[in-house]
Each structure stands twice: as C-alpha cells, then as structure tokens.
C-alpha positions in Angstrom: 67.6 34.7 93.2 70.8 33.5 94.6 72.6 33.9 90.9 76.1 35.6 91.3 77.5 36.7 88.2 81.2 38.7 87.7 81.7 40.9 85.3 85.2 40.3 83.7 88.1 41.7 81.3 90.8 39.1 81.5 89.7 37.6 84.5 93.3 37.3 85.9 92.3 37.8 89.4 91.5 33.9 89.2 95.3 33.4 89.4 95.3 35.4 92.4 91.8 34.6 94.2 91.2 31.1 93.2 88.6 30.3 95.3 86.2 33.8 94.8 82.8 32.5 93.1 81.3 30.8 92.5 79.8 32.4 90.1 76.5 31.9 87.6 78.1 33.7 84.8 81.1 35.6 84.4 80.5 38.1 81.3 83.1 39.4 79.1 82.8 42.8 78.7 86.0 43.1 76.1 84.0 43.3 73.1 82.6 46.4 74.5 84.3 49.4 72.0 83.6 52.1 74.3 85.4 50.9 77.3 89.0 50.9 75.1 88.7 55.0 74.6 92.0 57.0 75.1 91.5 60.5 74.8 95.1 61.9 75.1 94.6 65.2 76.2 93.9 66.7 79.7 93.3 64.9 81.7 94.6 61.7 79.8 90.7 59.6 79.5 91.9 55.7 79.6 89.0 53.2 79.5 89.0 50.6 81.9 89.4 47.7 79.7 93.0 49.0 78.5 95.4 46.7 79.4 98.2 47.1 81.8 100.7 46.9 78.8 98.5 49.1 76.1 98.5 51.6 79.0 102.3 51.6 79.2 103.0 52.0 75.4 100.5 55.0 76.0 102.3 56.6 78.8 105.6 55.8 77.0 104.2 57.3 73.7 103.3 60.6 75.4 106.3 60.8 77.9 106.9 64.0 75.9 103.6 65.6 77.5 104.4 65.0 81.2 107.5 63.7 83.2 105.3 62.0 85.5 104.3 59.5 82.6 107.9 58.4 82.4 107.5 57.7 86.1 104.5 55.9 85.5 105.9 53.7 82.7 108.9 52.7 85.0 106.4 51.3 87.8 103.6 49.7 85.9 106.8 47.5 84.1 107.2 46.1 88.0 103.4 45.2 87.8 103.2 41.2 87.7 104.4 40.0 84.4 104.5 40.9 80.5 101.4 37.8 80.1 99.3 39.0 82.7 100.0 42.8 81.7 98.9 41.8 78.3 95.6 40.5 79.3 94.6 42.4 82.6 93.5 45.5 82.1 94.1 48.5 84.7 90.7 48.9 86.3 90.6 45.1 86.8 93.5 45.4 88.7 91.6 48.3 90.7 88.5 46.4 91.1 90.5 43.2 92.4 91.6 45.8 95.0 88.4 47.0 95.6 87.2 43.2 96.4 89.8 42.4 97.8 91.4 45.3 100.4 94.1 43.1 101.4 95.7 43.2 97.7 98.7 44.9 97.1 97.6 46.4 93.9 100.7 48.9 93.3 98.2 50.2 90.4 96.3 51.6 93.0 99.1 53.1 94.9 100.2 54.8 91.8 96.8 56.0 90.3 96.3 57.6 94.0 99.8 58.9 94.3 99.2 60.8 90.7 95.2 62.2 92.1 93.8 60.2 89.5 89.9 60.3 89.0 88.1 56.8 87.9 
C-alpha cells in the first residue's frame, strides 16, 4: 500500500517543512509514559519525547553534577523559541535533521559536540 504515515511528538517540523506529507496518519506518540523517562545518573537517560524546555530545567536542575550542563542550558535557550521549545521535544528536533540533512538543528551540533548516544 501506498499509505505514509509520520510518527509525531509536537509535530513542529510543520512550521518548518510545510510541504513534507502528505501523510495517511500522523500518530501521536505523547501519551506514550515510557518515552518521558529521565534517569539522572550516568549517563543522564532522557526520553525522546522530553521537550526542548523540560530538558533545559533538567540540565539546569543538575548543573551541580557537570559544568558542561550549564553549557548545555545556555545553547538549547538559543534553540527557536520558548512556544516551540515547549512543545518540540529533543529527538524531534533530531529526527527533523535526520529527514531533513540540510537543517540546521543546533541540537544536533550540541548532542554530537557532548558524544551523546541516542
């Protein structure tokens, strides 16, 4: 079948991509519990449907544990705005890279500048 469906968190990549799709069914997957787990220890676990701004309170919250979270909290504040860091979540962001190459997804170049494994 020629059905495409997307699998969504937010879905603010249709700001940015307005024309991707179309698409049979987008499914929310934000009423999923297990992809909101934080396991603050080391490494620091973060599921992928945290949001951009959850992620900063986090890092913020545990600046005491490393300096580079500090670091961290300073660039993912640049990331687009307070609404769409409220709703996108950080592996969105790294999935709309992943379709996308061409995106300048400064999440990326930070996750990759700290070696961190999705």
């Amino acid at each position: 079948s020629g059905d495409r469906y997307k699998l969504v968190c937010g879905n603010t990549a249709a700001g940015v991509y307005k024309t991707d799709g179309p698409f049979s069914c987008l499914i929310d997957v934000k009423a999923v519990p297990d992809l909101y787990i934080i396991l603050a220890g080391s490494p620091l676990v973060v599921g992928s449907a945290v949001s951009l701004s959850s992620l900063v309170d986090l890092l913020q919250a545990g600046s005491d544990r490393s300096p580079a979270y500090s670091v961290l909290v300073e660039h993912l504040r640049k990331v687009a705005n307070v609404s769409v860091r409220n709703v996108g979540s950080w592996a969105g962001n790294l999935m709309l890279k992943h379709a996308h190459p061409e995106f300048p997804s400064d999440v990326f170049t930070i996750m990759e500048a700290v070696g961190a494994k999705v």
